[in-house]
N, C-alpha and C positions, 0 to 999 in steps of 0.2 A: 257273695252277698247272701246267698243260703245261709253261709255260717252263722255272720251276725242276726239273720231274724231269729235263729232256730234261736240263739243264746241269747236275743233280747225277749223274745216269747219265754223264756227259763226263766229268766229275771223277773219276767213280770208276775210269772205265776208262784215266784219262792215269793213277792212280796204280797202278792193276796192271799197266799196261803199264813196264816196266823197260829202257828202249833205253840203250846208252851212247853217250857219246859218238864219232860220228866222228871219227878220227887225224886226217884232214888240216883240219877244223874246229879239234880243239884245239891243233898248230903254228902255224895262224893265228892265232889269238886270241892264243897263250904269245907269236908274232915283234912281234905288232902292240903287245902289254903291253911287251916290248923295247925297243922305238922309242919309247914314250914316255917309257917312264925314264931311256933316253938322252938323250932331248928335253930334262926336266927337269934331267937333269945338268949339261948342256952350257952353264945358261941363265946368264950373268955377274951377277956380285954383283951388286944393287942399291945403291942409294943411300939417303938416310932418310927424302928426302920423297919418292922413290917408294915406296918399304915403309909410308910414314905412310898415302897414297894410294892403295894395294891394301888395308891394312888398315880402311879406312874403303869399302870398296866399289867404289872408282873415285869420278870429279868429282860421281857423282850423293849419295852420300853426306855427301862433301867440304861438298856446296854446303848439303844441308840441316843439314850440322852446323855452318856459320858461319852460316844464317839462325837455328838456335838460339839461337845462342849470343849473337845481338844482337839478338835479340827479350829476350830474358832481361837484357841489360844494359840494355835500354828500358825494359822493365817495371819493376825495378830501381829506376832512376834515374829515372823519372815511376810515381810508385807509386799506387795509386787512393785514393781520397781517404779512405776507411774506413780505412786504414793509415799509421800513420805512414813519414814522409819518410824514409828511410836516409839518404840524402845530409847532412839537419840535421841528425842524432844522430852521424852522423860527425866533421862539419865545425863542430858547432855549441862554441865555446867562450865561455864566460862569463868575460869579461874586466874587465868591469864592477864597484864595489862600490854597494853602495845608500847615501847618505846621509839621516840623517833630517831631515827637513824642521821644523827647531824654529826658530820665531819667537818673538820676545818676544810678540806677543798669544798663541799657542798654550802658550806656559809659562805667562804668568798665567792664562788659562783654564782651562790646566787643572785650574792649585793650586787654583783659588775654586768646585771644583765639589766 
């Protein structure tokens, strides 16, 4: 319980105390914020797969988002067994017509029953 009064006593006394800023602190900061907006200015267009490659983080990104992305076409296309196949529902056409299987013993069979 010491702790927190000592540090709620510090708290209170940084907000009554009211210091402004040092001049030659805040020209620093204003020249050094300067330089970097020129920094930024200066920087030449990119290109698309660098803008694609910033946008994704860098290659650490890049890389786990094409292991995604082929984990996902795995899964996919070897689907577990509780699930139907996508690939056969895609690819599956019925080309086939059924004929029926009638004999002369299976027609008079049938008439005499």
């Amino acid at each position: 319980m010491d702790e927190n009064s000592d540090l709620n006593h510090l708290f209170l006394r940084a907000r009554q105390e009211n210091e402004p800023l040092p001049d030659a602190l805040a020209l620093r900061i204003l020249a050094d914020a300067e330089t970097v907006r020129l920094q930024r200015l200066q920087k030449s267009p990119q290109g698309f797969w660098a803008q694609a490659l910033d946008s994704f983080f860098g290659w650490q990104g890049m890389g786990g988002l094409a292991a995604a992305g082929i984990a996902g076409i795995w899964i996919g296309l070897t689907a577990p067994a509780f699930l139907p196949d996508p690939a056969t529902l895609l690819y599956s056409q019925s080309s086939g017509f059924e004929v029926a299987d009638m004999d002369l013993n299976t027609i008079f069979l049938e008439e005499g029953e």
